[in-house]
C-alpha positions as CSV (number, residue, x, y, z in Angstrom):
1,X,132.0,113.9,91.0
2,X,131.3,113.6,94.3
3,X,127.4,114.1,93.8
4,X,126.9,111.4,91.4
5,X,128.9,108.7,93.9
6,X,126.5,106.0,95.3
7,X,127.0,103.9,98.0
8,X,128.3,101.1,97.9
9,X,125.5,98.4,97.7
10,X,126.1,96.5,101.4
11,X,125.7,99.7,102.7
12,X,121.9,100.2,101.3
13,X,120.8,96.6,102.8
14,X,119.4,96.6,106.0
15,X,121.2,94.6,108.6
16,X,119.0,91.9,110.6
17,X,118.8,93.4,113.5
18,X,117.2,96.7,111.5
19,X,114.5,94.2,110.2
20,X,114.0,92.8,113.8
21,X,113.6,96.5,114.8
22,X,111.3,97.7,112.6
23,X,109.0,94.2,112.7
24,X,108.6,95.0,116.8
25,X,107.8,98.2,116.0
26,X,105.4,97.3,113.7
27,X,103.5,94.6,116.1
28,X,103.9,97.2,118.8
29,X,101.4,99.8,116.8
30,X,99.5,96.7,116.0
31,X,98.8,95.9,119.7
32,X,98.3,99.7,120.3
33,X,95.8,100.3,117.7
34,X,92.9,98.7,116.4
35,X,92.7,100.2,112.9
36,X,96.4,99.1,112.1
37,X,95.3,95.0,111.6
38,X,97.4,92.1,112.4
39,X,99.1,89.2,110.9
40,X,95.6,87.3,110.8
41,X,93.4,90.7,109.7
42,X,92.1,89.2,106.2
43,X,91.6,91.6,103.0
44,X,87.6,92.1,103.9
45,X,88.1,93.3,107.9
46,X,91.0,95.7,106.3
47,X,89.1,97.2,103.9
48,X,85.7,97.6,106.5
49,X,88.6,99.4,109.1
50,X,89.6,101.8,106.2
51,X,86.2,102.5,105.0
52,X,85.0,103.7,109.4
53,X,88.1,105.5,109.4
54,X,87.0,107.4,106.5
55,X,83.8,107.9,107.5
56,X,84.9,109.0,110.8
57,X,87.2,111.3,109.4
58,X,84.7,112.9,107.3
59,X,82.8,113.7,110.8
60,X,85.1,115.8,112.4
61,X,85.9,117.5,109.4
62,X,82.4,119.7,109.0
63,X,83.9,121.6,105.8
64,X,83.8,117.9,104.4
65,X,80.4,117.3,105.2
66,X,79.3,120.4,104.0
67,X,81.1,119.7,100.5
68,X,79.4,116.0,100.2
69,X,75.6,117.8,101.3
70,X,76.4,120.4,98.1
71,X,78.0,117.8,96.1
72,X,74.5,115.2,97.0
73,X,72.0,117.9,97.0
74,X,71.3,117.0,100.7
75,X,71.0,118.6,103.8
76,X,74.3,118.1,106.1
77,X,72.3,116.2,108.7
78,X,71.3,113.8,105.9
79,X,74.9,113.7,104.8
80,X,75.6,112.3,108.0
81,X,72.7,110.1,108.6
82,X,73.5,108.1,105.4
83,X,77.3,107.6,106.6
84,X,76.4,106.4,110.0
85,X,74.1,104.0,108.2
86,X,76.8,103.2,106.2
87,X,79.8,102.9,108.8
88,X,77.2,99.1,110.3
89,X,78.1,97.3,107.6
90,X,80.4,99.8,104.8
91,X,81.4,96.8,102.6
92,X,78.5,94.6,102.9
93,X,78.1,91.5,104.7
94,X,81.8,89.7,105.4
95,X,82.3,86.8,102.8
96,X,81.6,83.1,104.0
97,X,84.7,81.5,105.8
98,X,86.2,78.2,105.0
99,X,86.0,76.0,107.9
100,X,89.4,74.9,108.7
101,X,90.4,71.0,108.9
């Protein structure tokens, strides 16, 4: 039947110049935005950008904040202290590099 037909499996492949396409688009948002990391952003700065994005997120949504202050037994402007506090440094201090040779 005519619903149960794949396509044929060249078809599915994307072509080079679809991979080109979609790697410029990707350095493009890269150059655009901070957040997004780069070809050099190691596992550590990654996971500090996600961890301020969350934290900044929780910010503008006060409904958030006001869940976390119930959920903590805290006031909201305590909430909110102890995230800024945690936003310097939310994974700890960065891991020692390797000097290079």
């Amino acid at each position: 039947s005519p619903l149960t037909s794949r396509p044929p499996r060249a078809a599915s492949m994307a072509s080079a110049a679809d991979r080109f396409n979609i790697n410029s688009q990707l350095e493009h948002l890269q150059s655009r935005h901070v957040g997004t990391g780069h070809a050099d952003t190691n596992r550590f700065e990654w996971a500090v950008n996600i961890h301020r994005d969350s934290y900044a997120s929780y910010f503008g949504h006060h409904t958030t904040l006001q869940y976390f202050a119930l959920a903590e037994n805290e006031s909201i402007g305590r909430v909110k202290y102890n995230m800024m506090q945690k936003m310097l440094v939310p994974c700890g201090h960065p891991p020692q590099r390797e000097e290079e040779q």
